[in-house]
N, C-alpha and C positions, 0 to 999 in steps of 0.2 A: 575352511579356506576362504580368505577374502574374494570375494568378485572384483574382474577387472573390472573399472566406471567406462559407460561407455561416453564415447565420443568427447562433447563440453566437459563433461564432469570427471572428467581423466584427471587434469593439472592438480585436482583436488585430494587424490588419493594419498600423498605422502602426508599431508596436515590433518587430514584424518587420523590416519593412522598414527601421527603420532600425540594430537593433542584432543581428537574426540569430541567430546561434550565441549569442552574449550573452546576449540573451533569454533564452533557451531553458533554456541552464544555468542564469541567477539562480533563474527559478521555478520551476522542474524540481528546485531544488536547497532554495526555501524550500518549496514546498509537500511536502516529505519531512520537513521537520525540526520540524512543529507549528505552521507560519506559512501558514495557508489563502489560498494563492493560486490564480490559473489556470494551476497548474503542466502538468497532464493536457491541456487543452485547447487552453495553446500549444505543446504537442506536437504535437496533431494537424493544428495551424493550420499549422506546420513542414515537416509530411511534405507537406501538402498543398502549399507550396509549392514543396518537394523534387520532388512529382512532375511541377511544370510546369518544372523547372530551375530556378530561383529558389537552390535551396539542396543540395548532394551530402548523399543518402537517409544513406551510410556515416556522413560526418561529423557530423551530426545524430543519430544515434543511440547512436555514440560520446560525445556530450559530455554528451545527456539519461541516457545508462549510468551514464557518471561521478558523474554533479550525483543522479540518485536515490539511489548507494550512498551517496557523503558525507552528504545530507541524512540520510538516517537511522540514520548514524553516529552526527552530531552527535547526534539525539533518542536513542540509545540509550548517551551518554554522559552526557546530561543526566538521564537517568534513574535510571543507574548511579551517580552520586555525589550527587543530591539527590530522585531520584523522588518516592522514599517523604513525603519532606516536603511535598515539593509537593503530593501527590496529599492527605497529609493537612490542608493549608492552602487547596486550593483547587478540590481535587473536587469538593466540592455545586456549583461553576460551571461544569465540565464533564463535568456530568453523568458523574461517578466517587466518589460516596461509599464510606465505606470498605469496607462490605459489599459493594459492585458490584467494587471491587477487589481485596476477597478473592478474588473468583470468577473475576478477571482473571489472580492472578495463579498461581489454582491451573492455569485454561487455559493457560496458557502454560508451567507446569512442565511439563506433559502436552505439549499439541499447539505450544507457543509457534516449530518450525519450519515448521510447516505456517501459522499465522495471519501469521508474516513473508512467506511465499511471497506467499499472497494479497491480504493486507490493502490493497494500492495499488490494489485494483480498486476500492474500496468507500471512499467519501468521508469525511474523519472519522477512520475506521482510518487511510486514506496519513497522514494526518499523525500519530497518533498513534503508532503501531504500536511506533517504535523507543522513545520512551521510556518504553512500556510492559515493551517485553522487557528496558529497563534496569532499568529500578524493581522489576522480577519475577525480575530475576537469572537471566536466560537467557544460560546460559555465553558467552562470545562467541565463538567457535570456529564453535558452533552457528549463531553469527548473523548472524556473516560470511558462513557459507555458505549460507542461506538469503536474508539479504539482496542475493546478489549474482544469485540463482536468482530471485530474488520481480522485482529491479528490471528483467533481461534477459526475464522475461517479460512484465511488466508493458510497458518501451520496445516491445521487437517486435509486441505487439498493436496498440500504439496508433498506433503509427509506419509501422507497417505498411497500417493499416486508414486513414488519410492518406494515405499516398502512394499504396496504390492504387484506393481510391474516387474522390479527388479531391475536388471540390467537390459532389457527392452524400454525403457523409462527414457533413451538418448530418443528414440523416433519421437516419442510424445511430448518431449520437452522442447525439441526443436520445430516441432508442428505452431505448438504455443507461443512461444517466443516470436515466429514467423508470421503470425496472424492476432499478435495484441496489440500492433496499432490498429486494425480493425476493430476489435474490440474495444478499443479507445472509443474509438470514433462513434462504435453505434451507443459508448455509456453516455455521452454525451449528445450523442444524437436525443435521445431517451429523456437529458433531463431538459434540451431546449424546446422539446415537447410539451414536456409537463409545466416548463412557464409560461413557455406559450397559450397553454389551454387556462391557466391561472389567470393572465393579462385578459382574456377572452373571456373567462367570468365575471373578471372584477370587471369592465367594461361593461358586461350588457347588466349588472347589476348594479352599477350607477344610474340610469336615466329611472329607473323604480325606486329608487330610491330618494331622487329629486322628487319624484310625481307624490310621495309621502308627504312631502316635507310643507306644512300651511305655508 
Protein backbone atom coordinates (compact mmCIF):
# COMPACT_ATOMS: atom_id res chain seq x y z
CA UNK A 1 0.00 0.00 0.00
CA UNK A 2 1.18 3.59 -1.00
CA UNK A 3 2.02 5.90 2.00
CA UNK A 4 0.06 9.14 2.16
CA UNK A 5 3.02 12.15 1.47
CA UNK A 6 2.97 14.16 4.11
CA UNK A 7 2.22 17.68 4.20
CA UNK A 8 4.46 19.76 0.98
CA UNK A 9 4.95 16.54 -0.75
CA UNK A 10 1.10 15.67 -0.92
CA UNK A 11 0.32 17.71 -4.47
CA UNK A 12 3.07 15.22 -5.62
CA UNK A 13 1.47 11.96 -5.18
CA UNK A 14 -0.78 11.66 -8.25
CA UNK A 15 2.35 12.26 -10.82
CA UNK A 16 4.04 9.89 -8.95
CA UNK A 17 2.02 7.45 -9.12
CA UNK A 18 1.31 7.68 -12.41
CA UNK A 19 4.58 8.65 -14.27
CA UNK A 20 7.44 7.53 -11.55
CA UNK A 21 10.84 7.55 -12.72
CA UNK A 22 9.50 9.98 -15.42
CA UNK A 23 8.64 12.37 -13.03
CA UNK A 24 11.35 12.34 -11.26
CA UNK A 25 13.89 12.90 -14.06
CA UNK A 26 11.76 15.72 -15.99
CA UNK A 27 11.93 17.86 -12.61
CA UNK A 28 14.96 16.76 -11.30
CA UNK A 29 16.25 17.61 -14.69
CA UNK A 30 14.38 21.30 -15.07
CA UNK A 31 14.72 22.40 -11.65
CA UNK A 32 18.88 22.06 -12.44
CA UNK A 33 18.70 24.01 -15.48
CA UNK A 34 16.93 27.50 -14.35
CA UNK A 35 13.31 26.28 -14.54
CA UNK A 36 12.04 26.44 -10.84
CA UNK A 37 10.23 23.51 -10.32
CA UNK A 38 9.64 20.77 -7.32
CA UNK A 39 12.58 19.23 -8.70
CA UNK A 40 14.04 18.62 -4.65
CA UNK A 41 10.89 17.83 -3.26
CA UNK A 42 9.81 15.12 -5.90
CA UNK A 43 12.81 13.49 -4.85
CA UNK A 44 12.00 13.22 -1.65
CA UNK A 45 8.34 12.35 -2.29
CA UNK A 46 10.36 9.30 -4.44
CA UNK A 47 12.36 7.86 -1.80
CA UNK A 48 9.61 8.10 0.31
CA UNK A 49 7.83 5.90 -1.82
CA UNK A 50 11.02 3.83 -2.56
CA UNK A 51 10.97 3.02 1.04
CA UNK A 52 7.39 1.60 1.18
CA UNK A 53 8.35 -0.57 -2.27
CA UNK A 54 6.40 1.63 -4.41
CA UNK A 55 9.65 2.34 -6.46
CA UNK A 56 13.74 0.53 -6.23
CA UNK A 57 15.74 3.20 -3.86
CA UNK A 58 19.01 2.21 -6.80
CA UNK A 59 16.83 3.15 -9.67
CA UNK A 60 15.53 6.36 -8.38
CA UNK A 61 18.62 7.64 -7.55
CA UNK A 62 20.35 6.71 -10.56
CA UNK A 63 17.92 8.57 -12.95
CA UNK A 64 17.61 11.82 -10.35
CA UNK A 65 21.96 11.40 -10.67
CA UNK A 66 21.60 11.66 -14.29
CA UNK A 67 18.65 14.45 -14.68
CA UNK A 68 20.68 16.88 -11.96
CA UNK A 69 24.09 16.51 -13.90
CA UNK A 70 22.38 17.22 -17.37
CA UNK A 71 20.35 19.95 -16.01
CA UNK A 72 23.10 21.86 -15.07
CA UNK A 73 24.86 21.06 -18.03
CA UNK A 74 22.40 22.54 -20.05
CA UNK A 75 22.49 26.00 -17.59
CA UNK A 76 26.21 25.89 -17.87
CA UNK A 77 26.09 25.90 -21.67
CA UNK A 78 23.64 28.44 -21.70
CA UNK A 79 25.70 30.52 -19.88
CA UNK A 80 28.83 29.71 -21.72
CA UNK A 81 27.65 30.95 -25.01
CA UNK A 82 25.23 33.71 -24.08
CA UNK A 83 25.47 34.35 -20.08
CA UNK A 84 27.06 37.49 -20.29
CA UNK A 85 24.32 38.90 -22.42
CA UNK A 86 21.70 37.63 -20.72
CA UNK A 87 22.83 38.63 -17.44
CA UNK A 88 23.42 42.07 -18.97
CA UNK A 89 19.65 42.23 -20.39
CA UNK A 90 18.05 40.81 -17.79
CA UNK A 91 19.68 40.89 -14.47
CA UNK A 92 17.98 43.77 -12.62
CA UNK A 93 15.01 40.81 -12.87
CA UNK A 94 16.84 38.48 -11.33
CA UNK A 95 18.15 40.15 -9.03
CA UNK A 96 22.01 40.07 -10.74
CA UNK A 97 22.90 43.47 -11.77
CA UNK A 98 26.06 43.96 -13.26
CA UNK A 99 27.92 44.91 -10.04
CA UNK A 100 26.28 41.82 -8.21
CA UNK A 101 27.82 39.94 -11.16
CA UNK A 102 30.97 41.14 -10.97
CA UNK A 103 31.26 39.73 -7.51
CA UNK A 104 29.67 36.65 -8.99
CA UNK A 105 31.91 36.21 -11.13
CA UNK A 106 35.07 37.00 -9.27
CA UNK A 107 33.61 34.09 -6.69
CA UNK A 108 33.66 31.69 -8.91
CA UNK A 109 37.10 32.40 -10.47
CA UNK A 110 38.10 31.65 -6.90
CA UNK A 111 35.84 29.24 -5.20
CA UNK A 112 33.50 28.66 -8.40
CA UNK A 113 34.23 24.40 -7.52
CA UNK A 114 33.26 24.57 -4.08
CA UNK A 115 29.79 26.99 -4.95
CA UNK A 116 28.91 24.05 -7.86
CA UNK A 117 29.38 21.41 -5.08
CA UNK A 118 26.86 23.04 -2.93
CA UNK A 119 24.70 25.24 -4.53
CA UNK A 120 21.72 22.56 -4.93
CA UNK A 121 21.21 22.77 -1.29
CA UNK A 122 20.07 26.24 -1.39
CA UNK A 123 17.05 27.35 -3.68
CA UNK A 124 17.78 29.79 -6.34
CA UNK A 125 21.49 28.77 -6.43
CA UNK A 126 20.07 24.82 -7.66
CA UNK A 127 18.83 26.45 -10.53
CA UNK A 128 21.14 28.90 -11.12
CA UNK A 129 24.45 27.82 -10.44
CA UNK A 130 25.38 26.19 -13.81
CA UNK A 131 24.76 29.21 -15.94
CA UNK A 132 26.53 31.10 -13.64
CA UNK A 133 29.75 29.10 -13.82
CA UNK A 134 29.09 29.50 -17.71
CA UNK A 135 28.72 33.07 -17.92
CA UNK A 136 31.98 33.17 -15.34
CA UNK A 137 34.04 30.93 -17.40
CA UNK A 138 34.51 28.27 -15.03
CA UNK A 139 36.76 25.87 -17.03
CA UNK A 140 34.72 23.01 -17.52
CA UNK A 141 36.79 20.25 -16.62
CA UNK A 142 36.57 21.99 -13.34
CA UNK A 143 32.88 21.65 -13.67
CA UNK A 144 32.22 18.42 -14.73
CA UNK A 145 33.94 17.35 -11.78
CA UNK A 146 32.42 19.30 -9.33
CA UNK A 147 29.12 19.09 -10.90
CA UNK A 148 28.94 15.50 -10.83
CA UNK A 149 30.31 15.65 -6.84
CA UNK A 150 27.80 18.55 -5.99
CA UNK A 151 24.70 16.46 -7.68
CA UNK A 152 25.66 12.68 -5.95
CA UNK A 153 25.79 14.59 -2.83
CA UNK A 154 23.09 16.56 -3.23
CA UNK A 155 20.63 13.05 -4.69
CA UNK A 156 22.20 10.92 -1.58
CA UNK A 157 21.05 13.46 0.97
CA UNK A 158 17.88 13.89 -0.15
CA UNK A 159 16.96 10.42 -1.24
CA UNK A 160 18.35 9.17 1.44
CA UNK A 161 16.58 11.27 4.11
CA UNK A 162 13.17 9.70 2.04
CA UNK A 163 13.65 6.65 2.05
CA UNK A 164 14.64 6.31 5.48
CA UNK A 165 12.34 8.58 7.34
CA UNK A 166 9.43 7.85 5.44
CA UNK A 167 6.47 9.73 5.92
CA UNK A 168 7.98 11.59 9.02
CA UNK A 169 10.32 13.10 6.27
CA UNK A 170 7.30 16.40 6.17
CA UNK A 171 8.93 17.72 9.83
CA UNK A 172 12.52 17.32 8.37
CA UNK A 173 11.92 18.82 5.18
CA UNK A 174 10.08 21.74 6.46
CA UNK A 175 12.90 22.25 9.24
CA UNK A 176 15.35 22.64 6.11
CA UNK A 177 13.69 24.48 3.81
CA UNK A 178 13.02 26.95 6.99
CA UNK A 179 16.52 27.52 7.84
CA UNK A 180 18.53 27.42 4.22
CA UNK A 181 18.74 30.87 4.04
CA UNK A 182 20.79 30.65 7.15
CA UNK A 183 22.63 28.20 5.74
CA UNK A 184 23.04 30.56 2.74
CA UNK A 185 24.35 32.99 4.72
CA UNK A 186 26.79 31.14 7.03
CA UNK A 187 28.20 29.33 3.07
CA UNK A 188 28.97 32.47 2.37
CA UNK A 189 29.82 33.77 5.37
CA UNK A 190 32.58 30.98 5.12
CA UNK A 191 33.93 31.84 1.75
CA UNK A 192 34.21 35.78 2.62
CA UNK A 193 36.44 34.50 5.17
CA UNK A 194 38.49 32.42 3.36
CA UNK A 195 39.29 35.66 0.79
CA UNK A 196 39.72 37.49 3.27
CA UNK A 197 42.49 35.55 4.97
CA UNK A 198 43.88 35.02 1.26
CA UNK A 199 44.00 39.22 0.66
CA UNK A 200 45.70 39.02 4.12
CA UNK A 201 48.44 36.73 3.02
CA UNK A 202 49.07 38.02 -0.30
CA UNK A 203 49.44 41.45 1.52
CA UNK A 204 51.80 40.59 4.28
CA UNK A 205 53.65 38.64 1.57
CA UNK A 206 54.35 41.48 -0.51
CA UNK A 207 56.52 43.88 1.40
CA UNK A 208 59.04 40.33 1.70
CA UNK A 209 58.90 40.06 -1.23
CA UNK A 210 59.96 43.61 -2.29
CA UNK A 211 62.79 43.36 0.46
CA UNK A 212 64.09 40.27 -1.99
CA UNK A 213 64.11 42.15 -4.78
CA UNK A 214 68.15 43.96 -5.65
Amino acid sequence: MTPPLPGPLAHLAPLLQHDGYGAVFLLVLLDNMLIPVPGQTILIAAAVYAGAGRLNIVALMAVALVAAILGDWVGYLIGRSGGRALVQRFGRYLLLPPDRFARAEDLFARHGGKVVTFARFIDGLRQTNGVLAGATRLPWRRFALFNALGAALWVGVWAGAGYAAGTDVGPIYALVSRYQLYVLAAVVAVVVCVIARQLVRRRRAEPSERSREP
